[in-house]
Structure formats: C-alpha cells, structure tokens
C-alpha positions as CSV (number, residue, x, y, z in Angstrom):
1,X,0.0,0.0,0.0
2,X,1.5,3.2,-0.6
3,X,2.1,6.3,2.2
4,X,1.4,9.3,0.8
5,X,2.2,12.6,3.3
6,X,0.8,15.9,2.5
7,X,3.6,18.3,3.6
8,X,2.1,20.8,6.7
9,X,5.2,22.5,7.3
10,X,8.0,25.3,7.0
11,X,10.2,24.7,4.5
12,X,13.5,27.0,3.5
13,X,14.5,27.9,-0.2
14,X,17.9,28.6,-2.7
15,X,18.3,31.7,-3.9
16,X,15.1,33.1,-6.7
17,X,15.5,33.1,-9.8
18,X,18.5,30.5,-10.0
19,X,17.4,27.1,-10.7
20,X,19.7,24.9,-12.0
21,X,21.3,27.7,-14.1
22,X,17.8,28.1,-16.0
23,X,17.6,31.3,-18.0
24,X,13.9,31.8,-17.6
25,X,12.8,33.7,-14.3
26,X,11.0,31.9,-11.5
27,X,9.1,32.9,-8.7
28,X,10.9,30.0,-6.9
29,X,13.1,27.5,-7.9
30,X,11.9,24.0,-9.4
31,X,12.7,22.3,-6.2
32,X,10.6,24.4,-3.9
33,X,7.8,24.4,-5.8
34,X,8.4,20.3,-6.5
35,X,7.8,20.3,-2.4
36,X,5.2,22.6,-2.3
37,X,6.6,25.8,-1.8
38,X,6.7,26.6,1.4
39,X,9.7,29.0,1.7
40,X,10.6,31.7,-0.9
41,X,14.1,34.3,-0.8
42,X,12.7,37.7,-1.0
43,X,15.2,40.9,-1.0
44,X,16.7,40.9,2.2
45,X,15.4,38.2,3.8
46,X,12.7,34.8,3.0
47,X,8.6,34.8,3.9
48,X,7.5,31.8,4.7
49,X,4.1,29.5,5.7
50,X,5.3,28.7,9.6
51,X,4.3,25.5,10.5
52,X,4.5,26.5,14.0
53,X,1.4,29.4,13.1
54,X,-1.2,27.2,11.3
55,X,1.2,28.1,8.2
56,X,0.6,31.6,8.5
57,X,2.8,33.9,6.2
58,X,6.1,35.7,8.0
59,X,9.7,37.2,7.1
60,X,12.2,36.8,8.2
61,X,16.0,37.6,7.6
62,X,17.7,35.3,6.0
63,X,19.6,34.3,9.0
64,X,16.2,33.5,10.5
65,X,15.9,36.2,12.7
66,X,13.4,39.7,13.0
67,X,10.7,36.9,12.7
68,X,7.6,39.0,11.9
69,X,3.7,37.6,10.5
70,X,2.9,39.7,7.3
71,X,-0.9,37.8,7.0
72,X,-3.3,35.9,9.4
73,X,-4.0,33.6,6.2
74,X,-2.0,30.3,5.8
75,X,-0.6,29.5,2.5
76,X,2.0,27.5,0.0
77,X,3.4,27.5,-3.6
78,X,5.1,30.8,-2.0
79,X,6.5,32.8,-5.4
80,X,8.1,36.2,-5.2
81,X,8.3,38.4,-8.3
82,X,9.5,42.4,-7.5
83,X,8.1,43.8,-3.7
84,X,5.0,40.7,-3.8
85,X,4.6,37.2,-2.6
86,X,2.0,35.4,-4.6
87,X,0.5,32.2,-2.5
88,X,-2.4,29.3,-3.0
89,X,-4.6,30.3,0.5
90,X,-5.5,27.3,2.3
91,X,-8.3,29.7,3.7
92,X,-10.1,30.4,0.8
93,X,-10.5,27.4,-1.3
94,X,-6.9,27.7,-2.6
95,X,-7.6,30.8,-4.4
96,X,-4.4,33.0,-5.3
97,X,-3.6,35.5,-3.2
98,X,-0.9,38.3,-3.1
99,X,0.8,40.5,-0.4
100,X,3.4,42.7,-0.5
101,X,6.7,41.5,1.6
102,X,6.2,44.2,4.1
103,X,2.4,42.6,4.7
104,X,0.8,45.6,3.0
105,X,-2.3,45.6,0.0
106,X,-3.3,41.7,0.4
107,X,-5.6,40.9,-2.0
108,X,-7.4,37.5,-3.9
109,X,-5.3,37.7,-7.2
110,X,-7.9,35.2,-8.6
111,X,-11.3,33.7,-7.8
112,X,-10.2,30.3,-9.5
113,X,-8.9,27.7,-7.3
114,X,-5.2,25.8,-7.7
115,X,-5.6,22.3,-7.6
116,X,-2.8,21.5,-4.8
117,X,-0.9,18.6,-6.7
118,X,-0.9,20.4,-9.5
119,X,0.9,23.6,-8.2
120,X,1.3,27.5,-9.4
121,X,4.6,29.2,-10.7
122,X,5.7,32.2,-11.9
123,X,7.8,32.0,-14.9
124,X,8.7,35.2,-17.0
125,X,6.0,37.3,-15.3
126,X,3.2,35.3,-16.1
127,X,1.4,32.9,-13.6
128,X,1.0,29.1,-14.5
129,X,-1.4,27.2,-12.5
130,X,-3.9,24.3,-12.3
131,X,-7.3,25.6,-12.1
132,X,-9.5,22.9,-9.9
133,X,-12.4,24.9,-11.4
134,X,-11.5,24.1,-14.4
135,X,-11.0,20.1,-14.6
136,X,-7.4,20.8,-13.8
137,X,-6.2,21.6,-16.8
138,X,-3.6,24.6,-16.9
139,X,-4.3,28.2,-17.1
140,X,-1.9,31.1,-17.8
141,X,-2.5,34.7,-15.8
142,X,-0.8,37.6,-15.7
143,X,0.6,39.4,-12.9
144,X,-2.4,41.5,-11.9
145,X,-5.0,38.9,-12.6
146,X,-6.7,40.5,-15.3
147,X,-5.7,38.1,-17.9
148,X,-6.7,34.5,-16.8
149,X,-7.2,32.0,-19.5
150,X,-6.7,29.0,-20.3
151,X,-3.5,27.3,-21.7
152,X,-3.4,24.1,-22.1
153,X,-6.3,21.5,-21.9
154,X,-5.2,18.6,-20.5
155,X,-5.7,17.6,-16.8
156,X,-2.5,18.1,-14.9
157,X,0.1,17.6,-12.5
158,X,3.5,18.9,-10.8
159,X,4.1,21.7,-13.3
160,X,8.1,22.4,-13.1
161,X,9.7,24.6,-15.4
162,X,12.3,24.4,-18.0
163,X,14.3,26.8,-20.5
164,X,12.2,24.7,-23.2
165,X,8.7,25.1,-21.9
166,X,6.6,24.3,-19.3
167,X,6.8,20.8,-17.6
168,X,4.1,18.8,-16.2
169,X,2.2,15.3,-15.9
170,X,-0.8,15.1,-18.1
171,X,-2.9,12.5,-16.4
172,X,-4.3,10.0,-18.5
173,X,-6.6,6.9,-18.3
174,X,-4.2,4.7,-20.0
175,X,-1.3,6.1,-17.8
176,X,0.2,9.7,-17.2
177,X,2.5,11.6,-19.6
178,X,5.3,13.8,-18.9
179,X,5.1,16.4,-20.6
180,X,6.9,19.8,-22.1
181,X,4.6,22.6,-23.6
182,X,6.1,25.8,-25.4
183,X,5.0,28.8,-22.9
184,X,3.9,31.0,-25.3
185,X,1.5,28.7,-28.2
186,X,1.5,25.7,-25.7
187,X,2.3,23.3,-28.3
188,X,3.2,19.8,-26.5
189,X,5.6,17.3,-26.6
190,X,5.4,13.9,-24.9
191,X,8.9,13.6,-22.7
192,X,7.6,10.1,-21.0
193,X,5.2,7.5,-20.8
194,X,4.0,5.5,-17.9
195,X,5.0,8.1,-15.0
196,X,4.1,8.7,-11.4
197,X,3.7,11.6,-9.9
198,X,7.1,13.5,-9.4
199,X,8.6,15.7,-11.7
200,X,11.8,17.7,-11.2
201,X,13.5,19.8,-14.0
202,X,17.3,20.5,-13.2
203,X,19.0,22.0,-15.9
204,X,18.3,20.2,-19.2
205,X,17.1,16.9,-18.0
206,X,13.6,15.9,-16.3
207,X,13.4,13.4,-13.3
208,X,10.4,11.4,-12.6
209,X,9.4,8.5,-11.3
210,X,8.3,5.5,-13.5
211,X,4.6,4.0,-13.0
212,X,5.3,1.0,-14.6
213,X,8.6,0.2,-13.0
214,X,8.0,0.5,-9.1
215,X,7.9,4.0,-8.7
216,X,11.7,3.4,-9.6
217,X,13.2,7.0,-10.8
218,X,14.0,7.6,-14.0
219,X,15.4,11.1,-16.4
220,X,14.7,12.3,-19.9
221,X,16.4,15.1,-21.7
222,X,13.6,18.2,-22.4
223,X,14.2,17.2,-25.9
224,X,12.6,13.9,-25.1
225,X,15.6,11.9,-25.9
226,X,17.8,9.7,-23.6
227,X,15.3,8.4,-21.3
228,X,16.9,5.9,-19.0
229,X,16.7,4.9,-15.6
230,X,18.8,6.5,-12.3
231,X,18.8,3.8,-10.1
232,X,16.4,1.5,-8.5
233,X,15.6,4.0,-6.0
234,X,12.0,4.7,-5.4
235,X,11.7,7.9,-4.7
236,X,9.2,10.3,-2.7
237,X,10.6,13.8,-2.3
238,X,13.4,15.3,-4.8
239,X,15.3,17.8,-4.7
240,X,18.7,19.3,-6.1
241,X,21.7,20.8,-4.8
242,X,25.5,21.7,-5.9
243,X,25.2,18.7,-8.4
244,X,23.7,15.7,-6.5
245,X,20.1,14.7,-5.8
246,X,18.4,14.6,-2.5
247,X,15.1,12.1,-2.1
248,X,13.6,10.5,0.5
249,X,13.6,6.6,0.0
250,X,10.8,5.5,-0.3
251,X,11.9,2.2,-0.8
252,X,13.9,2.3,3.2
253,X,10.5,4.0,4.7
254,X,11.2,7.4,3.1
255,X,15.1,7.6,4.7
256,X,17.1,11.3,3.8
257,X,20.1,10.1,0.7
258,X,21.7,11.5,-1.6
259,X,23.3,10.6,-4.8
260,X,25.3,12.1,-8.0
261,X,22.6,13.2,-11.0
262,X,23.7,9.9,-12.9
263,X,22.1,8.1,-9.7
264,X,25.3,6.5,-8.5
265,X,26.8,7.5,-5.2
266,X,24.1,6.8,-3.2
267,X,24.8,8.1,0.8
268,X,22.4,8.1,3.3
269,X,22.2,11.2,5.3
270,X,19.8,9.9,8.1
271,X,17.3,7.1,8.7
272,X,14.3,9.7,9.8
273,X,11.2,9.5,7.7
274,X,11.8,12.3,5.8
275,X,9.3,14.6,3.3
276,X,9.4,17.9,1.7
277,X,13.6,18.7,0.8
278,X,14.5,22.2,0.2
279,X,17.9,24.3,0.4
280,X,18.0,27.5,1.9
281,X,22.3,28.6,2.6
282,X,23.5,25.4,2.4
283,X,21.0,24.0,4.5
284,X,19.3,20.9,3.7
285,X,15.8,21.1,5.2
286,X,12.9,18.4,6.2
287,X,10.0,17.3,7.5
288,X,11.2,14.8,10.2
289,X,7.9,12.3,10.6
290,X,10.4,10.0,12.8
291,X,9.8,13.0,15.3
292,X,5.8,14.1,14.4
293,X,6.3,16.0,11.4
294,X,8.4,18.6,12.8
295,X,11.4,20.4,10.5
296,X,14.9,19.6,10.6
297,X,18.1,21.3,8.8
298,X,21.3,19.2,8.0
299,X,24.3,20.7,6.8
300,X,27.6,18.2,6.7
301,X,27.3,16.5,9.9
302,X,25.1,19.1,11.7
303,X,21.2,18.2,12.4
304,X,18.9,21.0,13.8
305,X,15.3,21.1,14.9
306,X,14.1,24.2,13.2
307,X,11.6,26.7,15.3
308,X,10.2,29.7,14.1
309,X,8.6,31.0,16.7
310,X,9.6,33.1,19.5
311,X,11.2,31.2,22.7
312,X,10.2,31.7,26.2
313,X,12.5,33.8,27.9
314,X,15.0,32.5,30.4
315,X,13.6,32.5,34.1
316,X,15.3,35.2,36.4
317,X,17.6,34.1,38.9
318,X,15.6,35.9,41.7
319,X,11.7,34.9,40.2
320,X,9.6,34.6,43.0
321,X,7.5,31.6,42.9
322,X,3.9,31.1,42.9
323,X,2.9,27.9,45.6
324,X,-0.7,28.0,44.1
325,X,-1.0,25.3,41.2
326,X,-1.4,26.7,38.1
327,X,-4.2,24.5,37.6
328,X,-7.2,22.7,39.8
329,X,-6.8,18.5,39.5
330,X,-10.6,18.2,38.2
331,X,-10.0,20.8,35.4
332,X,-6.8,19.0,34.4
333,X,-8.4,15.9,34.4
334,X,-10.9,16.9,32.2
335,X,-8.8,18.1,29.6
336,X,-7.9,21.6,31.1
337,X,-9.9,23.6,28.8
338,X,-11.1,26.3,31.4
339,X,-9.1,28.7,33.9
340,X,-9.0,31.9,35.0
341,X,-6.9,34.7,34.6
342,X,-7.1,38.2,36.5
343,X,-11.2,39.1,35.8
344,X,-11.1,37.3,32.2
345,X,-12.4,33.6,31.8
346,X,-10.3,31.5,29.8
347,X,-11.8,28.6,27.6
348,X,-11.1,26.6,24.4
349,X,-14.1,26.6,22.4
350,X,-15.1,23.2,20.8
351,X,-17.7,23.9,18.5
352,X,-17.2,24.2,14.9
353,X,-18.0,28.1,14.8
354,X,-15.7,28.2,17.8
355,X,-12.3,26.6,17.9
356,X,-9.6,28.1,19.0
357,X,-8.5,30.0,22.5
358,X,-11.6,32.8,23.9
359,X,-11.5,34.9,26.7
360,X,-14.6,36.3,28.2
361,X,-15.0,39.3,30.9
362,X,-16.5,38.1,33.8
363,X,-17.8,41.3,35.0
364,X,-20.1,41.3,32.1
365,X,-21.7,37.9,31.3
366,X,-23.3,39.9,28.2
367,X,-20.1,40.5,26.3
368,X,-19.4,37.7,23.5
369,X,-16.2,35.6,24.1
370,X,-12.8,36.9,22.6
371,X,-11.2,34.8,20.3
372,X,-7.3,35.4,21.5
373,X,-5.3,32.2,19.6
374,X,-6.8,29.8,16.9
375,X,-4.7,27.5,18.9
376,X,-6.2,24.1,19.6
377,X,-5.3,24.1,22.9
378,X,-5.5,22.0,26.4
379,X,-4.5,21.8,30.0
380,X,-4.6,25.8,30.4
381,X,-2.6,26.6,33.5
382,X,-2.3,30.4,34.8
383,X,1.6,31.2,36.0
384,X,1.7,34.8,37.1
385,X,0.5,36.8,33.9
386,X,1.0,34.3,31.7
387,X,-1.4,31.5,30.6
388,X,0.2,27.9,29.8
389,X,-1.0,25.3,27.7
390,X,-0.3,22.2,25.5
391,X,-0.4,23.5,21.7
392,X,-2.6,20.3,19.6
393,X,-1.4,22.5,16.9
394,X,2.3,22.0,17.2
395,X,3.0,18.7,18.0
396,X,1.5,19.0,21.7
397,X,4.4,21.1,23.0
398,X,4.5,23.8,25.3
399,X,3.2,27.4,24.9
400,X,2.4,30.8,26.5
401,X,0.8,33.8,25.7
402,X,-0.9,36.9,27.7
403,X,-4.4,37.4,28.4
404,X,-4.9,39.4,25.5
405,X,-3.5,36.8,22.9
406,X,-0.2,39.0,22.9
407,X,3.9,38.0,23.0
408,X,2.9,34.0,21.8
409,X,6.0,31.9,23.3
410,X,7.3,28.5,23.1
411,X,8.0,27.2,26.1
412,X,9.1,23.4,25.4
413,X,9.3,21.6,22.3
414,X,8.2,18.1,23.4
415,X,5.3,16.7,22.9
416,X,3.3,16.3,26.5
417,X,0.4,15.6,28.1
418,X,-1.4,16.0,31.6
419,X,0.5,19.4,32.3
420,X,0.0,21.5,35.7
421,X,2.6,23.9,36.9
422,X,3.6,23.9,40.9
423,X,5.6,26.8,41.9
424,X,8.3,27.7,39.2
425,X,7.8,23.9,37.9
426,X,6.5,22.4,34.7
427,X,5.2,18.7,35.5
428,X,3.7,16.8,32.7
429,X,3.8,13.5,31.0
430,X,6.7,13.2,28.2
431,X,5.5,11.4,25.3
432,X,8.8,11.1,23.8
433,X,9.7,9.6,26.4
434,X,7.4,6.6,26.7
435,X,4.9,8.7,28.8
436,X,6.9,9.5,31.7
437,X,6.5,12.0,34.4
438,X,9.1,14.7,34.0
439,X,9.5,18.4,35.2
440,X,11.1,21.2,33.5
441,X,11.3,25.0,34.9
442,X,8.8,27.6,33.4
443,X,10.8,28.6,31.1
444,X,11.4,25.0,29.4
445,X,15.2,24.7,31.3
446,X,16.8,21.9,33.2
447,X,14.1,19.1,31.3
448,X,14.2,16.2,34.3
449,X,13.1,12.7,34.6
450,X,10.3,12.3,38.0
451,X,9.8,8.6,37.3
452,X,11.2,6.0,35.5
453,X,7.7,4.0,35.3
454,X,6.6,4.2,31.3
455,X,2.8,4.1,30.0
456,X,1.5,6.4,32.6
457,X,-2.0,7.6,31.6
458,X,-2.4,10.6,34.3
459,X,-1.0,11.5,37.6
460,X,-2.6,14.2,40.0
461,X,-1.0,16.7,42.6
462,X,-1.8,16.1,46.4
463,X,0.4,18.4,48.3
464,X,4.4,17.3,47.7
465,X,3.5,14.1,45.7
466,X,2.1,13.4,42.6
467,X,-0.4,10.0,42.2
468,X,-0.3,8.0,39.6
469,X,-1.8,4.8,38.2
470,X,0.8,2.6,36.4
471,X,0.6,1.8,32.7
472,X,-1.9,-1.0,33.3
473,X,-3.4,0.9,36.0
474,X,-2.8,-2.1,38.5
475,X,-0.9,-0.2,41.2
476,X,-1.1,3.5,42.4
477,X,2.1,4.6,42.8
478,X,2.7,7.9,44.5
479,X,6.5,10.2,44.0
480,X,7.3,13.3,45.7
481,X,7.6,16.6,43.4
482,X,11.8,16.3,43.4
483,X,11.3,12.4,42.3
484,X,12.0,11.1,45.2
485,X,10.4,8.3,47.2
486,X,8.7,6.9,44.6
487,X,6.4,4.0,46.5
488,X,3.9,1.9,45.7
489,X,0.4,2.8,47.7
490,X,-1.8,0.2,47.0
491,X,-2.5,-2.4,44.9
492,X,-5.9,-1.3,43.7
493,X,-6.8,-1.3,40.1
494,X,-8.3,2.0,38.5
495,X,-9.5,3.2,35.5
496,X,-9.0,6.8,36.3
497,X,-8.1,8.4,39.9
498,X,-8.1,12.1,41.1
499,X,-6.4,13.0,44.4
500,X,-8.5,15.4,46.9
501,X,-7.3,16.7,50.4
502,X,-5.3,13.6,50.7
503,X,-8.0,11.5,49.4
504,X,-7.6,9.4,45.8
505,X,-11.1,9.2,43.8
506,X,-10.4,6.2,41.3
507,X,-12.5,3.7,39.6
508,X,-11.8,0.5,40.6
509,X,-11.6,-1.6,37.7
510,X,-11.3,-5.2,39.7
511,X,-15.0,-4.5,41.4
512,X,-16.5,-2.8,38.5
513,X,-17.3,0.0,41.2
514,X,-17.6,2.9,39.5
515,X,-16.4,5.1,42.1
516,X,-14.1,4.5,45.1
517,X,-11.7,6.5,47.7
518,X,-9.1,5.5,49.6
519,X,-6.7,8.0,51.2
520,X,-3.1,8.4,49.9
521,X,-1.5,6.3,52.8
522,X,-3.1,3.3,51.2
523,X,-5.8,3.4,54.4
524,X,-9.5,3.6,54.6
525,X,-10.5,1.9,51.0
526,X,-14.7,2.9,50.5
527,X,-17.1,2.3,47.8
528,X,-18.6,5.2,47.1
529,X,-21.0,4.2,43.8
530,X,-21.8,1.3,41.8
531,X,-23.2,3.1,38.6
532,X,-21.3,3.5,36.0
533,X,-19.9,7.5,36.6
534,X,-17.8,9.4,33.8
535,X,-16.2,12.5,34.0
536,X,-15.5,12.8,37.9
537,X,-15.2,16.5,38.8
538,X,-14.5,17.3,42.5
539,X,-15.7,20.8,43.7
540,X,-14.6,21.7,47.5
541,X,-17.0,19.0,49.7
542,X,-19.2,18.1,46.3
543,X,-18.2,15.4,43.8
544,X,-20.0,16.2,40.2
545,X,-20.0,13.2,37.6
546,X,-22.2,11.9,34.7
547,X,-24.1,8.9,35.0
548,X,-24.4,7.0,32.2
549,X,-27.7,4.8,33.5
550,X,-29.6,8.2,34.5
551,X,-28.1,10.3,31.4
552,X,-27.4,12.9,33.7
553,X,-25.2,15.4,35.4
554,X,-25.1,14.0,39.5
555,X,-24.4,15.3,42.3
556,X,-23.3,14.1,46.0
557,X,-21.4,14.4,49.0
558,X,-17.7,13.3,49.1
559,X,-19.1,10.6,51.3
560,X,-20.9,9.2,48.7
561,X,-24.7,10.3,50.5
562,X,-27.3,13.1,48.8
563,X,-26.8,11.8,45.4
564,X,-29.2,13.9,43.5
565,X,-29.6,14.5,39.9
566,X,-29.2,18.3,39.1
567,X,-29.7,18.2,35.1
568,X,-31.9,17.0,32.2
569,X,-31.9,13.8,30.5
570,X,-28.8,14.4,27.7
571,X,-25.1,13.4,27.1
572,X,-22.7,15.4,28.6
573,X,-19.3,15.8,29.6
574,X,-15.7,17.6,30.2
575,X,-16.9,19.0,33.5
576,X,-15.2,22.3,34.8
577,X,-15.5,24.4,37.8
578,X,-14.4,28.0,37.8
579,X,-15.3,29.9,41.3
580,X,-18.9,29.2,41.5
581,X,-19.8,27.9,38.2
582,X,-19.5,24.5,36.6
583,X,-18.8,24.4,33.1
584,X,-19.9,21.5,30.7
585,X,-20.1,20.0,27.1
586,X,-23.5,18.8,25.7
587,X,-21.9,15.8,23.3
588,X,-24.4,16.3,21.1
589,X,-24.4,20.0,20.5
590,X,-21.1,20.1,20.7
591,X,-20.8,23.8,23.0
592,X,-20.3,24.7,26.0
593,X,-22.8,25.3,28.9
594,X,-22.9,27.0,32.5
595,X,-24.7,25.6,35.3
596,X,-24.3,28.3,38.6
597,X,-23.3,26.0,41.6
598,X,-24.6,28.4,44.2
C-alpha cells in the first residue's frame, strides 16, 4: 500500500530566480515548488508559511531572525516576483492571493482555485497554475490577474519549469504523460510514458518517477531523448543541490540520501522519515515524521530542529514563585480547557463556529467571548501573567501567551500531556519519552526525569507528591515533586483516579465499582458508587460526575450520600469548575454550557 504525506510545514529555499542555471525567471526554484513551496528568498530576507502558526505567512532575515507575521491567512506554492509574494490560500479554497513583503495591500489575485498537486509558478512574469475549477487543466494569468485563461487543456500535474517550456504530468486513463509545452502557443511534446507523480527539472534533463517500473526514478532530456533509468531507488521527495540529488527513499521507509545526477553514489544522510527537501544557505531542510512532522536542517554533519517561533525567555535568577497550582486536578483531568486569569475567563471553544483559544469578561456575562489564539489548545494553567497550555497544533508542545492573545512563546518543544505547573515547575507527561513523568522549569530549562515507570495515563497533585496509576493501572504509585520516594500505595486497580485533600477518587476496575476513595496512605478503601460515573469533577465537599444509567449530570457528598440529579436527560461531559460555576459540554451539540453552583 503506498504512504502518501501531504507536507504541513516550514520549509527553507535557494536563492530566486536561480534554478539549475535556467535562464527563464522563477518565482521560486523547481525544487521548492516540486515540495510545495513553502519557503521563498525575498530581498533581504525569506517569507515563509510557519508550520508552528497554522502556516501563517512571516519574514524573516535570511539568517532567521526579525521573525515578523505579514498575514493571518495560511498559504503554499510561496512565489516572489519584485516587492509581492503570490500564494495558494489554504483559507479560501486555494484561491491566489498576493501581499506585498512588508504585509501591506493583500488581496485575492484570482477567484479560481489551484488544484494542490498540480501547483502554481511564476515564470517570465506570467502565472501558470492548475485551475481545480476548471478540470485541472492549466491556465496562464498575468501578474495582476486581469488576464486569466486557459492554456493548455489537459488535466494536470506537478508543473516544473524548464528553458524549453513548461513541464508537467498530463494525467491520462491509459497512464500519465510527462510532458513539455512551449509557454507562449502551448504546443506539446510527450517527454515520457508511464510516469508517477514526481517531476523535477534541473537543468536540461527531467526526473520522474516511473509508474510501470515501481515507482523506480527515472530522467529524460527536455528534448525527449535519452530516457533511461537513475537507479532502483523509489523515490518520494526530490530535490537538487551543488550537483547531487536529494530524495527521501521511499523504498527504506522514506530515509534522507543522496546521490550524484547519474544516480550513482548513493549516501544516506539519516534514517528519519523524511518529506518535503529544500535548500536555503547550504542548508538541507525536512520534514522529520520520525519525530511528528516537525522540521529539521542538515548541513555536513550538523542536524537541527528548526523553530520559528519566538522562545520563552530565560527565568530570572531571583523569580519569586507562585505555591498556588497553576491549575485545579478536576479541570486538568478533564482536559484543562477552562481557567482563569485576572477578571477574564479562559476557555477553548469546541464547537465548529468556535475553535480556537476565547476569553470572556467576567464582569459582564453579556459580552461575547474573545477569540485570542486559533490554537487548539488543552491543560490551560495560569503562571503569574501568563497562561500555559499544550499546543494540539504544534505537535502538543509547550506554549504561553498573555491574556490578550499578545507575546505568543514557546515554552518546550516536546510533545506532553497532563500538564499542571507547581511553583516555578512544569510537571507533565513526556511522550517522547514513553509517557513518563518529568518536570522542567517555566521557562522550558533543566528538562528532568520524576519517574522512570513508562505508560503512565495521568497522575494528579496532592500536596508534595504526585499520584499515579501505572501503565496497566494495576498499582497506584505515588513520588514526591523532586522524584523522590517513589512507593507503591496500594494495589488497587483504576481506570481513572483524582487526588482530593489527601484523598484518591479512582474507579476501581477489579470490582467494576464505578467510584471509590481510599486516602493516599493506602488506608481507609470505601465504595462510594456502583453506577457506571464518567467524568469525575471534585468541587470543595461536592463530587460532580455523569451517569451514564440516568443520562445525567449527579451530584453528591464526598461521602458518597445526597446523590441527586441536578440536570436534564442528555449526554454530557468535560466538566469544569471555575469559582462558582461548573462548566460542561452537551456531546451532542457540541458547546459549552454553565450551570451556577450556588
């Protein structure tokens, strides 16, 4: 079966308008474009879609500093020609858009759509695209938009562009064609028969790979002559650089190599699963799917993670700390989407007219939410004036950002779960670590292993010590904050636990009781409930929960006595307790509701 990866990073070009020595004038070279175009040199610097920012468009220097977002829209097939950046918007139906590099006069170049395999290019001043409106066959346009026609009807993909004529794959029932069109009649030529869907022009030869051979990559001269086979490489991404090709291997589950243009020399640079190649200064850079998708650079021996976003800055020597957690257990538990900061209520929405990170003023329940990050977002915690949380949208790392949406940070570029902060302390699961519990400082220093038990699912705060069930949840094991004293507490199976003024709340998954307590000596085991409960939310001496026999929100003493029910019949969930409200999802509406707990 083949893997196929759509590329939904940042990717880093070669110099404009130098491609393989070509004579005609690109918006971007034939090797950015052949990976999507995500990077493209402007004077003075590069714009680029940032994978960390929902591919948003920024500049930068070329050095990758001054980092600066030019447009809230998110965008590829990046092509610069004089003081614009031309782009297919992946927020408007892949229309064309332009901006100018300083992020002035955006506009829709087009109301056509670019089919996104087929790609857009500017060659010679004029724009070539695929039209998706249009069948996909190939349109020409000019700079301003107001000539938009059609060029060549075929139905097409991967254009690439040579000193001859335009490149692409005409896609056929029988079996593609590569082809060569002249730019100004459009006259065609079949190159190749039989082809995939890769096509790379580098200087007067065209790679591709071969349909009816594997996948295996093959060349042709633009005349169409000489068409012979490379190696038996099957190859994913190409690229080229300084003489040699760089693919990922598709054939050793999409490995980084190189080899010469004949095909011989063949090096492998790294085994990571590797996508979307494109120079930039020397600099060989990747998507790295051995580590979620994020980027890499290689130059010579050198391997970088690549983030373009701002870091957080280092923690002062003499930063007081804050002793209050940064978030409540029960909130945590249920995915952290609520907290509060100063007078402002913080919330992730989860509907689909609202996704993203809101604030709402709490002094006037009138006012509509805020939308402050599109972030998809989790385990809010509140640290001084900052608000935490685990960005969905960036591989579950780290981030921070002000009340207002302001001074956006990364904090720690791992992917984590179940994150709470304790005085000047990050605790959270590492999942690049097998789900341990580490600990890092606010700032995302001095990264430290709390346990060395893998698999955890959760673990909650009770004073000095965290409580966790082990992988199977057949222990609960409880560690003090430093790591020390790890110890077994008892041997009690749960399905889920929550720790309360030195109580644990678990599910105890050898009785089938739906709810149980035992305190975190290991003393004083009680059955609390036998129904089945979901989404256990403890609020000062009340335990709220839903029960799935009733189809209910429940309420009741932390005795287990006064159960009552306290809502209509529905399906409901992610409970939440801020001050004197309690904050839930309806499952089937999909939104958020208030219930006042007074």
């Amino acid at each position: 079966m083949k893997v196929r990866f759509i590329a939904v990073s940042v990717i880093l070009f070669i110099l404009w308008g130098c491609s393989s020595l070509l004579s005609v004038k690109l918006g971007n070279t034939n090797g950015n474009i052949a990976n999507f175009g995500y990077r493209v040199k402007v004077t003075d610097g590069v714009v680029f879609a940032n994978s960390r920012d929902h591919l948003r468009i920024y500049r930068s220097k070329s050095d990758g500093s001054e980092i600066k977002k030019i447009s809230s829209k998110s965008g590829v097939y990046l092509n610069a020609f004089e003081d614009w950046v031309y782009f297919m918007s992946l927020d408007d139906d892949y229309k064309i858009m332009r901006i100018r590099t300083d992020g002035s006069d955006e506009a829709f170049v087009s109301q056509n759509t670019v089919y996104p395999y087929g790609g857009m290019m500017i060659i010679d001043g004029w724009i070539y695209y695929v039209n998706n409106d249009d069948e996909n066959r190939i349109y020409k346009m000019s700079m301003d938009g107001e000539e938009n026609d059609m060029f060549i009807d075929v139905s097409a993909l991967k254009l690439n562009a040579s000193d001859e004529g335009l490149v692409f794959i005409s896609v056929k029932d029988n079996g593609n064609q590569l082809m060569i069109s002249d730019y100004k009649t459009g006259e065609m030529r079949v190159l190749a028969d039989n082809v995939d869907q890769l096509t790379l022009v580098v200087q007067d030869w065209v790679y591709f790979n071969k349909a009816s051979d594997q996948e295996k990559l093959y060349r042709v001269k633009v005349d169409g002559t000489d068409e012979m086979k490379v190696n038996d490489i099957r190859a994913f991404a190409l690229n080229e650089h300084n003489g040699r090709l760089y693919f990922s291997d598709l054939t050793h589950n999409y490995r980084l190599s190189s080899a010469k243009l004949d095909g011989t020399d063949i090096k492998v640079l790294s085994n990571d699963m590797t996508t979307d190649l494109l120079f930039f200064d020397g600099w060989l850079y990747y998507l790295n799917h051995s580590d979620g998708g994020r980027e890499y650079r290689l130059k010579g021996q050198d391997i970088e993670k690549v983030i373009s976003v701002p870091k957080a800055t280092p923690l002062a020597s003499n930063e007081s700390e804050i002793m209050i957690a940064g978030s409540t257990n029960s909130n945590r538990m249920s995915g952290g989407f609520f907290t509060k900061l100063d007078n402002n209520l913080i919330f992730v929405g989860k509907s689909v007219e609202m996704k993203g990170i809101y604030k709402r003023n709490l002094s006037d329940p009138e006012a509509p939410p805020e939308q402050i990050s599109i972030d998809q977002a989790r385990n809010l915690n509140v640290w001084k004036e900052w608000i935490y949380y685990i960005n969905e949208s960036d591989y579950s790392g780290i981030y921070r950002m002000k009340s207002d949406g302001s001074d956006t940070q990364i904090v720690l570029d791992q992917s984590v779960g179940n994150l709470i902060i304790v005085g000047n302390w990050m605790y959270f699961l590492n999942y690049n670590e097998n789900q341990r519990i580490y600990k890092a400082k606010i700032d995302g220093s001095e990264l430290t292993s709390i346990s060395g038990t893998e698999g955890i699912f959760a673990f909650s705060l009770d004073e000095e010590w965290l409580v966790y069930a082990n992988g199977q949840g057949q222990t609960m094991v409880k560690v003090k904050l430093d790591g020390s004293e790890e110890q077994v507490i008892t041997a009690y199976s749960s399905t889920f636990l929550m720790t309360h003024e030195g109580w644990i709340y678990y599910g105890d998954d050898n009785t089938n009781v739906a709810l149980s307590k035992v305190k975190v000596d290991g003393s004083e085991n009680q059955k609390l409930i036998t129904n089945f409960a979901s989404h256990v939310h403890i609020v000062q001496d009340h335990i709220y929960y839903f029960d799935g026999v009733e189809d209910a929100i429940m309420r009741m003493d932390v005795d287990g006595s006064n159960v009552t029910k306290i809502s209509e019949k529905g399906d409901f969930g992610w409970f939440h307790s801020i001050h004197d409200k309690l904050y839930y999802l309806d499952n089937r509406l999909f939104e958020w509701f208030e219930m006042d707990l007074r």
